[in-house]
Structures are given as C-alpha cells and as structure tokens.
N, C-alpha and C positions, 0 to 999 in steps of 0.2 A: 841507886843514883841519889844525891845527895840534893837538898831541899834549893830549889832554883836553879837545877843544873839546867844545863843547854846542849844543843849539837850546833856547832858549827860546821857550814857549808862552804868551803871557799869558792871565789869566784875562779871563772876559767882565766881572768885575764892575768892571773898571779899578781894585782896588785897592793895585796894584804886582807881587802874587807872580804865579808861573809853575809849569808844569811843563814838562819836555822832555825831553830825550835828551842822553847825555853818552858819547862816544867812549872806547874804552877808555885808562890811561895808557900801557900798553906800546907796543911800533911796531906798527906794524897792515905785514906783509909785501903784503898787495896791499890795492888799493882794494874794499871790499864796498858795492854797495847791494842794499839788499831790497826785494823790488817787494811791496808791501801786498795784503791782500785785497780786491776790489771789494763785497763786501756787510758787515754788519756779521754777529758771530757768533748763537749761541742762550746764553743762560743756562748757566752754568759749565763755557761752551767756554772755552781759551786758544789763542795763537798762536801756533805750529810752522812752523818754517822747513822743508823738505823736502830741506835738503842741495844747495837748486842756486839760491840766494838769493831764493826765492819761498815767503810768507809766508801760512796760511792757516789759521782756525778750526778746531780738532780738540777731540774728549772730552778729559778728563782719564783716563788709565787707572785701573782696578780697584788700591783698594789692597789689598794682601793678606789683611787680613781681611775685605773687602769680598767678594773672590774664592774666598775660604773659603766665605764665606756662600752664596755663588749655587753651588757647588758641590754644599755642604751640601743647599741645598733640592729643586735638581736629582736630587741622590742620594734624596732623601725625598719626590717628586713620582715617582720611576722605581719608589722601594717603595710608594707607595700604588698606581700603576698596576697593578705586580707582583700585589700582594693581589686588588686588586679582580680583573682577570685569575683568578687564581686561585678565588676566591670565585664570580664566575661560572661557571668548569669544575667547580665540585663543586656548583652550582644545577642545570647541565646536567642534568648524572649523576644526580644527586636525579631530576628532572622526569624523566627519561628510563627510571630505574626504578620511578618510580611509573606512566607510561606501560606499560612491559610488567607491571608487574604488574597492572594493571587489564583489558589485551588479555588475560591469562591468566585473569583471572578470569571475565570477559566467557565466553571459549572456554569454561570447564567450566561456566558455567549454559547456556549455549549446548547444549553435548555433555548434559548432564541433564536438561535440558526435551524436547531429543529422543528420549532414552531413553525417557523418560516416556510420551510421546507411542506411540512406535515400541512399546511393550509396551503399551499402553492398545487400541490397535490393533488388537496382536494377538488381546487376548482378547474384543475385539468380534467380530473374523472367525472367531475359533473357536465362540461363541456362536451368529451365520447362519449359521456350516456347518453347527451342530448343528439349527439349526431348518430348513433349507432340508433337511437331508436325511429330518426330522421330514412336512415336506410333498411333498417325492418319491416317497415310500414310500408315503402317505395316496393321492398320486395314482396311486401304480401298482397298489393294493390296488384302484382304482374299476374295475371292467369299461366302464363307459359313462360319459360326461360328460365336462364339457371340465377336471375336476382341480381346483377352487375349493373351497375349504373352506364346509359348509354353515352357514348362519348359522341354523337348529331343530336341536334336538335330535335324531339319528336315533333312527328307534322300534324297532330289531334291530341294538344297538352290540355289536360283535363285539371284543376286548382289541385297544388301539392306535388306532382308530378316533378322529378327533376333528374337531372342531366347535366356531365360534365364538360365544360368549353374548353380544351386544351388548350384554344387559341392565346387565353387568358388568364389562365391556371385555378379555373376556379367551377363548382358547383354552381347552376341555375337554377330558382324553384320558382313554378310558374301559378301566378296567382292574379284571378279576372283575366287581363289582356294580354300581359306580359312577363317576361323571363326577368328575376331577381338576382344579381348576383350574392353568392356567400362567401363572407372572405372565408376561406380556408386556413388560413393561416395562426388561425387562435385558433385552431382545436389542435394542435400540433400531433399529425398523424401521418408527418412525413419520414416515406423509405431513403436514408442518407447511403449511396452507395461513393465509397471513397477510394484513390489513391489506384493501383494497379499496372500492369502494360508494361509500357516500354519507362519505367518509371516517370509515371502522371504525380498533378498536384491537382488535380481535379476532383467535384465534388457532386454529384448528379443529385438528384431528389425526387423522386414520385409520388404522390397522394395514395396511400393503402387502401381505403377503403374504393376508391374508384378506380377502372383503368386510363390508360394512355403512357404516352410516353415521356421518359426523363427530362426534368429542366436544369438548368443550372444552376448550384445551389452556393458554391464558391469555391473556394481551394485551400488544400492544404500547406500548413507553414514548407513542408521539405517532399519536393517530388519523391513517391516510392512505389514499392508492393509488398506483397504478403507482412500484411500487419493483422492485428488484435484489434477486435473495438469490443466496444460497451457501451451502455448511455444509462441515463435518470431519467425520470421525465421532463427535465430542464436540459439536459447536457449530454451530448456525445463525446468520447472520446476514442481515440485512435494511436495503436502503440507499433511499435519496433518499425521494423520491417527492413528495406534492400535499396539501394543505390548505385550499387559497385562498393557499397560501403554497408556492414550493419550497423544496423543503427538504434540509441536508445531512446527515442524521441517520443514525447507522448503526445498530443492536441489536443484540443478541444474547442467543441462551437455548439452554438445552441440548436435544440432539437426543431425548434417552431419557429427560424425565422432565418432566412438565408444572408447568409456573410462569410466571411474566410474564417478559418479555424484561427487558432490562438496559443501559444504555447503553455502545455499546462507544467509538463516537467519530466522527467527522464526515469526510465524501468534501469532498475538496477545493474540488467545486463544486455548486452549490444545483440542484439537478433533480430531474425527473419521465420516466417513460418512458427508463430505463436500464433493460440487463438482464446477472444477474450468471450466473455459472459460478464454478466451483473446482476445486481439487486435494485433496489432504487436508491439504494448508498455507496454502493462499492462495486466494482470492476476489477475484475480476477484474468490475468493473462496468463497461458501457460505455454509449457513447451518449449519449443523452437531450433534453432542455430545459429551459431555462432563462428566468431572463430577458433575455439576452442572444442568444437563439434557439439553434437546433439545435447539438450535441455532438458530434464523431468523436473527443475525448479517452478512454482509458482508463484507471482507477485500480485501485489492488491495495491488498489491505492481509495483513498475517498473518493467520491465523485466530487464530491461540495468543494473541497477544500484544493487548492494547486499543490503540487510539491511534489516529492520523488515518490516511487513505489518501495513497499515493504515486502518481506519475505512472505509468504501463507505455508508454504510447504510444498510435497513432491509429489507429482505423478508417480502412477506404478512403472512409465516408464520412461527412458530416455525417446523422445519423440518429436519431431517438427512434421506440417502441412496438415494437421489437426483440424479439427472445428471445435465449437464450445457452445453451449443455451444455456438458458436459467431458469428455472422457475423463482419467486419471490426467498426460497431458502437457499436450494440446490444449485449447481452449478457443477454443469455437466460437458465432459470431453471425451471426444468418441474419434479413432482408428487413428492414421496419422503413418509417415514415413519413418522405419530405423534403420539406420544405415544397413541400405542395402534390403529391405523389408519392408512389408506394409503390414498394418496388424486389424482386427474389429473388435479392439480391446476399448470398455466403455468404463470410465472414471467416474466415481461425484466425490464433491465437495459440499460442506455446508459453510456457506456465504458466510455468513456472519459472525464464526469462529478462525481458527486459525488450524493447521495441523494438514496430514498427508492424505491423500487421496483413495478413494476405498473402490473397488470393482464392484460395480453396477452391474454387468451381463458383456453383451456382443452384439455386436449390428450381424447384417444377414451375410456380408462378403467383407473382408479385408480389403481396403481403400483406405486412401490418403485423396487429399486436394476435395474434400468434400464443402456441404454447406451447412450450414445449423439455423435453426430458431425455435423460436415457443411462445405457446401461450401459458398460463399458469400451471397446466394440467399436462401438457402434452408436447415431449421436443421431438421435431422433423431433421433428418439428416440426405440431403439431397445429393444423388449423384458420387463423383467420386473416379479415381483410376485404380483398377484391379492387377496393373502390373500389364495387363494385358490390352488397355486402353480403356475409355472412358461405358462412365455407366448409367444408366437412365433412374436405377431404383430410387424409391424413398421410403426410407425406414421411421419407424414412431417407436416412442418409448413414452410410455406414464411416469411421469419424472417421481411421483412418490413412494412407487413401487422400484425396487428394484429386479432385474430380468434382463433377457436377451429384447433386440428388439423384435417388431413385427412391420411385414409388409401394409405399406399405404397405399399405394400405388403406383404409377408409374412418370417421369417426365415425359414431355413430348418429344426427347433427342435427348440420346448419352452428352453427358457435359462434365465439367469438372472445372476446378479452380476459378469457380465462383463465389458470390459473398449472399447472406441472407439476413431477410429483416422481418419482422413479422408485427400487426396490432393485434391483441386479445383473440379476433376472428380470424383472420387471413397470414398466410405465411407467403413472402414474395424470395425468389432466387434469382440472382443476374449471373450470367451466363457470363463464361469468359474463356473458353478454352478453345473452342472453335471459332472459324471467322465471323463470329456473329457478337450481337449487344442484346439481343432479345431478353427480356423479364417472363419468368414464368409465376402462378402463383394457383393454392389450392385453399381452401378452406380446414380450419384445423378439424371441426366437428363432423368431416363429411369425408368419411376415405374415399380412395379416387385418382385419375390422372390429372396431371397440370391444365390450367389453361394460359393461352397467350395474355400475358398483358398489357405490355409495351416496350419499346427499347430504348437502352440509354441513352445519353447522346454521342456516346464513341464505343466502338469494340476496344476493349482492355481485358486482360486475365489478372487472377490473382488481386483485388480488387479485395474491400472489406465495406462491412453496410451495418448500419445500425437503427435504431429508431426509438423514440420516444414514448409509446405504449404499448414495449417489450412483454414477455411474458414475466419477466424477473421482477417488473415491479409491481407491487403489490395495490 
C-alpha cells in the first residue's frame, strides 16, 4: 500500500461521501494488521489494541476526579459503616447494662420477699411453740383422759386451767377469779375445710388444737368440688375442680384470719379430681379430669407470688380422686381412680425440684376418694371406696423412707370423699360421703382409732381442706 493510502467506505445513502481509514504519512517499518473484534462493543466502550495486533472493546478508565470521587464515597460508606459499628457497640453496652441492672434488681426483691417470708415464719413458730406448750402442760396437769381441751366450762378451775368456748370461738384460761379470753386467731392453726356438695362456695374453719364444731370462715370466688389445695403458713390455696363446667381456677385467702378467698390465677389445665400438697413455698396439684380424660401431669405454682401454674412433671399414672401430703421436701400421692380402676399405687416428688414422679410403695387396699395429711415425719391416708363401698382404714407412711404403707388404725365409720388438714400434732378429716358433717381427728404420734371432733356447718362431699401448720412446712 502506498505511503497515505486509504480505504474508503461509502455511505448507504449513495450520496458520494465516505468514511474510512487512512494509513499513516511516515514509513510504516513493518507490515501491521489488526485482527478486529467478533462482537460489537457496550455503550461507551472504545477499542484497544492489546500490544499483539488484536483489537477489542474495553472501559474507558476513571478520570481523576472521577477516581477521587469513588474514593471519596468509599472512604464515607467505610465512615458510615465505622459509626454504625460503633453505635451498635455502645447499644450492646446500654442493653446489657440495663439487663444486669434489672437481674440485680430482680435478686434484691427476690432476697426481701424471702426475708419477709423467712421472719413472718418465724414468728408464726414461736407463736405454736408458745401454744403447743400452753396445751402440754394443760395435758400433763389431767391425771386421766386422753388430753383434749374441754369444750364446758370446768366447775373447780384451778389458776392455768383452760377450756374452749365455742360459743365465742375462742380458748379460756383461768386465773384468781376468772376465765380470760385468747384470741385464737394469731396463732393461725385453723382447719380450712372448702368448696364441695352440690357445688358450694362455702368455707368452714375449726381450731386444731381444740375440739368443737365448724364456724364460718368465708367463701370461695366460684362454687365447686373436687379441688386441690395447699397452703404456706400465711396462705391457702385452692385449685381445679367441677361445676357442670371444669374448671382452672385457683384462690387463695389467708390461713389466720377469716374473709372470702381471692383470685390468685389459673392451672394450666381445666380439671376435677386433682389433689394438692405443699411446702412452705410451693403447691403441687396433680392428677385429675378433664375433658380430654384422665391427667398424670403435675403443676406448681409459688405460694407467695399470684399468676398461673407451671408444669413440675408426670405421675406414674394417668389418675383422678387421688389425695396428696408433704413433708417440708416430699410431696406425696397415693391411689386414685383410672378409668374404670382404682389403684394403691404411692408417688413422691421432691418439692423443690422439678421432674417425674418416682414409686414410693402401696397403701393396704386399692381406693380412690380417700384423704391425706401430715406432719413433718408422717403422712395419714383416711378411708376411701374399694369398688366395693366405702372404707374405715387409715394408712401411715414415713414420708422419708420409702415403702408400702402400714396400718394406723381405724375410723369410727367407713367414709370417703372427704378432705384433711392437719398441725405438726393432730390430723383432722371431714367426712362427706354419707349423710353426715362430722370431723374426725387422731394424733400423728399415737397409733389408734379416730375420735369425734365436731361437725361442719353443712353435710357436703368431695370438699378440699387445708391449714396453716401443715406438715410441708418446715
């Protein structure tokens, strides 16, 4: 090709002009051709040779302020990350110390409610020591009888002598001339017998340590029967039970001072024919029925504290018309109906943990609709139906030992679907299957048959009782 040739390109429209390529004018030292690209470019691509005479589409590079700029924003997309980063670690920090400060807060209501508790306690116990030794004394001054405090008046009161006035609800001790009254009502060692019948809201009360008969002590938020209780020494409670409806309702009212219960808050599931026990912190209901049929779940709740019940775990078996006691650890449930069965399979639990239920032993006969209580040491299981009708036994068990149990003695009448209460000495049963109200009661330390010891104010069955210086608490 000759020095400045060209290629002309003509245009499509045939109107003469062209464009094309024009060789350079200097000498060109060797021959170049460029082999073209096979595709066309993108939008404000140009075409770069690669130094080995092959031609192809490339960017146009960043012009310097262009490159500034992408810099620029880079550096101020690295400071916003920076900040936020930052902003987030001192969010952490924030959240994280309002997290322990609220754990700290939590701990010292924590630590002062059981203070509270833990002193409220003690001057309960110092209170039945003072009275328990009030009737020690009473009992060892009798030459004869079996140590019951007399409900007349005696007719040759000698100083210290005393005697309870049903009339009045109260202990008399007689000193020089005259009969003193005691209020009874601080040493909180009333038998709460609750709810039952033809669904009652009704709440009876007896004095433990003495006999006579039930007074009125108030009522419950929702007439029922076959419910759960438990108590602290401040607080009874009362759970599930029947209406034509089950029901998850729990109550609560104080141990030592008569009024209507109160709503504390609801078992997680709607039943009849649960039975509770306690500690002096916590209440364990198990068992029951439903509308979904028979229950081996168990629920707890605080005493102290109002609000729903939580899960603990399962009985060994599906079972409703149970009974329950405690000692301060244990918490114990014995026979109970399965569809279509009754069993004298004996459960424990330990109170203060969570987890399933472990076999204890056996009562002496297989019953349902029995009664329970305890002292620290010792739980009584009253009566009961065998399938065959009702039963007079009473069974004991050493709550620390596990085992079958062992005869105690006997009631004064087969009964069954009754409720029981018991202080540290005396265990009481209220009757409810027959047409009777009568209270029976035995001393824990002294095996034996019942004696009479007063009646409620109404015949009711299926009825639930509680009291204040249960065996559970400690």
């Amino acid at each position: 090709m000759a020095t400045g040739g060209k290629i002309k390109l003509e245009e499509g429209t045939g109107g003469g002009d062209h464009v094309g390529f024009k060789a350079p004018d200097t000498e060109v030292d060797a021959e170049v051709i460029w082999t073209l690209p096979d595709t066309d470019g993108t939008t404000g691509q140009v075409m770069a040779t690669d130094g080995n005479k092959t031609l192809d589409w490339v960017d146009l590079p960043d012009s310097d302020a262009e490159a500034t700029a992408r810099i620029a924003a880079d550096s101020t997309l690295q400071a916003n990350i920076d900040a936020e980063e930052t902003a987030r670690s001192l969010a952490d920090t924030t959240l994280q110390a309002n997290i322990d400060a609220e754990e700290t807060a939590r701990s010292l209501a924590d630590t002062t409610l059981q203070a509270n508790i833990d002193a409220e306690e003690t001057a309960r116990s110092l209170a039945d020591t003072t009275l328990q030794a009030n009737i020690d004394a009473e009992a060892t001054a009798r030459a004869a009888g079996d140590g019951s405090i007399p409900t007349s008046e005696p007719s040759s009161p000698s100083n210290g002598d005393i005697w309870y006035d049903p009339s009045v609800d109260s202990l008399k001790v007689y000193y020089g001339t005259s009969w003193y009254k005691v209020d009874m009502t601080e040493l909180a060692i009333y038998g709460i017998f609750a709810g039952g019948g033809n669904y009652t809201n009704t709440m009876d009360c007896v004095i433990i340590p003495t006999i006579g008969n039930a007074t009125d002590f108030g009522d419950l938020t929702v007439s029922r029967h076959k419910m759960g209780s438990g108590a602290s020494s401040v607080r009874a409670v009362f759970a599930g039970g029947y209406n034509n409806n089950y029901l998850d309702v729990i109550d609560y009212c104080a141990t030592d001072s008569k009024a209507n219960a109160t709503d504390f808050g609801n078992l997680s599931i709607q039943r009849r024919g649960n039975a509770g026990c306690s500690s002096s912190t916590r209440a364990l209901f198990g068992g029951g029925y439903g509308n979904t049929g028979y229950f081996n779940q168990i629920y707890y709740i605080t005493i102290a504290n109002l609000g729903n019940s939580s899960y603990f775990g399962n009985l060994n078996n599906q079972v409703s018309n149970l009974s329950a006691c405690a000692s301060p650890t244990r918490g114990i449930f014995s026979g109970g109906w399965i569809s279509g069965s009754y069993i004298n399979v004996i459960d424990y639990v330990t109170i203060a943990s969570t987890g399933n239920a472990t076999n204890f032993g056996d009562l002496n006969n297989s019953v349902f609709d029995t009664s329970s209580c305890s002292n620290a040491t010792r739980g009584l299981i009253f009566g009961g139906d065998d399938g065959g009708g009702d039963k007079n036994v009473i069974d004991y068990i050493t709550i620390a030992t596990t085992g079958d149990a062992t005869d105690f003695g006997d009631l004064n009448n087969t009964r069954s679907k009754e409720a029981a209460c018991s202080s540290s000495t005396r265990a009481l049963t209220g009757r409810g299957s027959a047409d009777s109200n009568d209270v029976q009661y035995v001393e824990f330390g002294t095996l034996g048959n019942s004696s009479a010891f007063g009646d409620l104010t109404s015949y009711r069955e299926y009825l639930a009782a509680a009291s204040g210086v249960h065996g559970g608490i400690a």
